[in-house]
MDAnalysis code that builds the backbone (N, CA, C; Angstrom):
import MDAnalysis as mda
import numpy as np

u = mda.Universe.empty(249, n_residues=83, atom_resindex=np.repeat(np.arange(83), 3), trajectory=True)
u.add_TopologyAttr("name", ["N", "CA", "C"] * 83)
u.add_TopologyAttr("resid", np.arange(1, 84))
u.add_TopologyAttr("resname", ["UNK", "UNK", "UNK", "UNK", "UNK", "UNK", "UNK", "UNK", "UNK", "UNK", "UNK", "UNK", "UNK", "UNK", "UNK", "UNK", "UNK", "UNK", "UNK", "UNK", "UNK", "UNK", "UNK", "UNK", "UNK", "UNK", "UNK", "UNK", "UNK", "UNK", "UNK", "UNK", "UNK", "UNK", "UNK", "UNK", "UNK", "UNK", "UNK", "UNK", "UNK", "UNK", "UNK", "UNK", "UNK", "UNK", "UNK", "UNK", "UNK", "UNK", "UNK", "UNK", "UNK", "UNK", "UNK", "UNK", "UNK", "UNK", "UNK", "UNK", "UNK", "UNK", "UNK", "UNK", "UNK", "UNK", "UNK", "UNK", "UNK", "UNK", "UNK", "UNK", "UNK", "UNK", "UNK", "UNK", "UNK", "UNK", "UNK", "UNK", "UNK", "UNK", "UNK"])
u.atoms.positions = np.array([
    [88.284, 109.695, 105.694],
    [87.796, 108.402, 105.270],
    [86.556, 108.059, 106.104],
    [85.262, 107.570, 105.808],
    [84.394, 107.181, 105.923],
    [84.528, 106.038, 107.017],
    [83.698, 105.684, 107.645],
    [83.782, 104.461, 108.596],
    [83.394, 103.092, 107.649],
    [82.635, 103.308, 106.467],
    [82.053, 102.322, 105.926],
    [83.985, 102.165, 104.931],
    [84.295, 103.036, 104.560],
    [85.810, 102.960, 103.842],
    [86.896, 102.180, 104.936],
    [86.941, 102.803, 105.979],
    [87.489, 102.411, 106.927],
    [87.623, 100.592, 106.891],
    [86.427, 100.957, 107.445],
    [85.782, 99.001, 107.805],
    [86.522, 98.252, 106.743],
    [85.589, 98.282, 105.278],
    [86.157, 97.933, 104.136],
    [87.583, 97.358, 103.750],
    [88.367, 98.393, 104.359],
    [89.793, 98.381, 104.219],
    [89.956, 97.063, 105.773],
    [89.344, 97.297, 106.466],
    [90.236, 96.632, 107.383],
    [89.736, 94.847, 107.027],
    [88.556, 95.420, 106.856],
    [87.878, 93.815, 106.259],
    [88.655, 93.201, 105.139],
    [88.656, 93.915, 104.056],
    [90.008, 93.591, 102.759],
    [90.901, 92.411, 103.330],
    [91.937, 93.401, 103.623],
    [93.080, 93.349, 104.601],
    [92.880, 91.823, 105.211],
    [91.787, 91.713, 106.346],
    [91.930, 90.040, 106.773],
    [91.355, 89.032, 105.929],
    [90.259, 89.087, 104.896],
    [90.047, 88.597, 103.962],
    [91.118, 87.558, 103.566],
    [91.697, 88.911, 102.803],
    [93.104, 88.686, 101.999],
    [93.767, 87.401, 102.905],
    [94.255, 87.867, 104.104],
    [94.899, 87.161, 105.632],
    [94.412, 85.481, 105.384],
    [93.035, 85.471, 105.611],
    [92.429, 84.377, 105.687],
    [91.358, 83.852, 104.419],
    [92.401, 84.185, 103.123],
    [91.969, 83.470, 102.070],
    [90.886, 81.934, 101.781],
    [91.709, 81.637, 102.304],
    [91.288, 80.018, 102.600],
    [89.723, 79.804, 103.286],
    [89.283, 80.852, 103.845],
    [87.810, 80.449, 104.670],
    [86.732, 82.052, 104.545],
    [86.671, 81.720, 103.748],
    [85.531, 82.600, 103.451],
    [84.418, 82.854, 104.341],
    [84.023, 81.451, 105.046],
    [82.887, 81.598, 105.430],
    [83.109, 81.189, 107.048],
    [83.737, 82.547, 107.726],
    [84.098, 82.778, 109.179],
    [82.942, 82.973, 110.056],
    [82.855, 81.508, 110.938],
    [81.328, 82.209, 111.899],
    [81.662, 83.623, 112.723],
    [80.962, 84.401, 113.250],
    [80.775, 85.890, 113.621],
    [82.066, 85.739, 114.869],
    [82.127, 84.997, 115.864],
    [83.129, 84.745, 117.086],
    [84.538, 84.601, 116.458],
    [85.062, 83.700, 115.516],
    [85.854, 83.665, 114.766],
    [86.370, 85.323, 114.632],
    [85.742, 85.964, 113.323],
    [85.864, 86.884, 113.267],
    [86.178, 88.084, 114.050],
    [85.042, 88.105, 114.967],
    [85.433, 89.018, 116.142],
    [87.123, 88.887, 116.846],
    [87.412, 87.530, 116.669],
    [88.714, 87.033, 117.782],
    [90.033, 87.935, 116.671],
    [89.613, 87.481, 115.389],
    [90.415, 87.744, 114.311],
    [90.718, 89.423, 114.157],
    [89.655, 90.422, 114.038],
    [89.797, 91.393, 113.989],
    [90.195, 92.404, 115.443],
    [90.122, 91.676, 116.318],
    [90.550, 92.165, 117.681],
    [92.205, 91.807, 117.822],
    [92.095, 90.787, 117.439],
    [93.819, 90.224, 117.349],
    [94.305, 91.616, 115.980],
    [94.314, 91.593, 115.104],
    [94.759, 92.635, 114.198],
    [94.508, 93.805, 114.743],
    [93.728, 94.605, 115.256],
    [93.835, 95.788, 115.793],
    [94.646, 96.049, 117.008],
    [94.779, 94.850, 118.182],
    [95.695, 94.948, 119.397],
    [97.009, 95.109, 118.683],
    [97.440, 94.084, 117.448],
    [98.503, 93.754, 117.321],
    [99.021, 95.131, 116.230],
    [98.265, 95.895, 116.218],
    [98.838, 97.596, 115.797],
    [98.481, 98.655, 116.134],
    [98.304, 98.011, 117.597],
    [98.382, 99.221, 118.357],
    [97.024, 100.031, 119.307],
    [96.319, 99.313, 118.925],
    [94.713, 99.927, 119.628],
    [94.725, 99.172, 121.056],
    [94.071, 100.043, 121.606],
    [93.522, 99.286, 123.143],
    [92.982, 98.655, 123.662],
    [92.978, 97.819, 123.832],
    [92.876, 96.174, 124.324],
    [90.552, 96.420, 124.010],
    [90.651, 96.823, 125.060],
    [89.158, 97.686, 124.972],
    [88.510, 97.704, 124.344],
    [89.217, 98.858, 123.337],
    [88.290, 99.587, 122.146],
    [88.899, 98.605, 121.305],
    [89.565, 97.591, 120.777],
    [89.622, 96.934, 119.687],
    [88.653, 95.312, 120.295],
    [87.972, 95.318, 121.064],
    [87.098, 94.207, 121.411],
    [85.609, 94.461, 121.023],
    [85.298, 96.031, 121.852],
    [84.552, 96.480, 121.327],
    [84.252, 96.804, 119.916],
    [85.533, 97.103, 119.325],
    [85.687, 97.658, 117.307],
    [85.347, 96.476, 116.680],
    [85.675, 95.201, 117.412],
    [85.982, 94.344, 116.751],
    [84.480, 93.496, 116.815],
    [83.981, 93.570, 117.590],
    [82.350, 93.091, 117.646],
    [81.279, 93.654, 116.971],
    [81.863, 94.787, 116.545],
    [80.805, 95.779, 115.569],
    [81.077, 95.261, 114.267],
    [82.267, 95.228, 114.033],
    [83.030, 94.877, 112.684],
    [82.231, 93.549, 112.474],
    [82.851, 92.295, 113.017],
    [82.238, 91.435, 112.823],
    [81.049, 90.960, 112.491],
    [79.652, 91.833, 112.996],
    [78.384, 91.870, 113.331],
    [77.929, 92.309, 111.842],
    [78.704, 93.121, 111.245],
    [78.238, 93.345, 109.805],
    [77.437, 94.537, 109.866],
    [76.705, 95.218, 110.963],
    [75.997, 96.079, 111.086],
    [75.655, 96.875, 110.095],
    [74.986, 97.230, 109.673],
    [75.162, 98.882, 109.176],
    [75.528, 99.782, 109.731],
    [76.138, 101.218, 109.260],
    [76.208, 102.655, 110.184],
    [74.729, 103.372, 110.932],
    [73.533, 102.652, 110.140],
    [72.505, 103.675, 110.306],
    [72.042, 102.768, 112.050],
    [72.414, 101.831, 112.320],
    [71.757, 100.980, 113.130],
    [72.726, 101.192, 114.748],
    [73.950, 101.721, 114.220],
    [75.304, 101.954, 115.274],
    [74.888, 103.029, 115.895],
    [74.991, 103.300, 117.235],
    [75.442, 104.622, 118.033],
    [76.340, 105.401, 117.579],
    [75.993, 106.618, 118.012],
    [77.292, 107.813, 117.947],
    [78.529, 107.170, 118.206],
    [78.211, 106.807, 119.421],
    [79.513, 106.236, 120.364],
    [80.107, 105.167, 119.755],
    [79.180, 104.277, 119.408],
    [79.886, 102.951, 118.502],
    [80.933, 103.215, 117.226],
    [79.935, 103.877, 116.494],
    [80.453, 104.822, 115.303],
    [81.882, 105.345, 115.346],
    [82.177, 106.231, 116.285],
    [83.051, 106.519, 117.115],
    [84.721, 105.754, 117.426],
    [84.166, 104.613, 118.179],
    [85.104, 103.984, 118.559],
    [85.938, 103.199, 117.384],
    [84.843, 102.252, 116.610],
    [84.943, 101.679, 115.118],
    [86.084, 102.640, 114.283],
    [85.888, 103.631, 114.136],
    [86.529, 104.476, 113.677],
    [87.813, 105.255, 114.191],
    [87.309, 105.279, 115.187],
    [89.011, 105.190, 115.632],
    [89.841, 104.454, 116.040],
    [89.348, 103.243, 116.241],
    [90.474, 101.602, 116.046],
    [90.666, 101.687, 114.342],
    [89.880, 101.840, 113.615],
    [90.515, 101.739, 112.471],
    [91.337, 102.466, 111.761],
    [91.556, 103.992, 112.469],
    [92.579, 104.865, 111.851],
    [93.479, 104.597, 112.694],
    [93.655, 104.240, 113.572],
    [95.141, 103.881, 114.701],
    [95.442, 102.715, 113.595],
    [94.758, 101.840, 113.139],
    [95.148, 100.297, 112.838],
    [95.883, 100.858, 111.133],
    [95.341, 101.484, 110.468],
    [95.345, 102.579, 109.442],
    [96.602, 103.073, 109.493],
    [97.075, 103.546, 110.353],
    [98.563, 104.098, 110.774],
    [99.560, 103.101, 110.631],
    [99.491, 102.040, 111.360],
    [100.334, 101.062, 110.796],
    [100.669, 99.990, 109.851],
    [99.228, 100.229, 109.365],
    [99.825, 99.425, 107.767],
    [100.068, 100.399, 106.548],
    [99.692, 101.631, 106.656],
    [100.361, 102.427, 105.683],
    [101.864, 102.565, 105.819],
])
């Protein structure tokens, strides 16, 4: 799965969560997607860091290796437990 698939899915997922507010300022978000990744299992760390990229909206072409990286593997740990 793609990091842009990845994301997608995890973005879905809190969407769905937080129906009601569409229009989440970026800190919000960040708090939101860090809370969902700790709370299945990622490392305190790398889901702060995952979770600030996520939020930020970035593109892939604009991310580091390393960023790229991490993003992607908070989201297949997080991936693991909702399948």
């Amino acid at each position: 799965m793609s990091l842009l698939q990845l994301w997608h899915t995890l973005h879905t997922y809190i969407c769905l969560a937080m129906s009601s507010n569409f229009f989440t300022p970026v800190e919000e978000r960040e708090k939101i997607f860090c809370t969902e990744l700790v709370n299945r299992g990622v490392e305190h760390q790398k889901a702060v860091i995952a979770a600030k990229i996520l939020a930020s909206g970035q593109s892939d072409e604009l991310l580091s290796l390393e960023e790229k990286q991490i993003v992607k593997d908070a989201c297949k740990q997080w991936s693991l437990y909702i399948n």
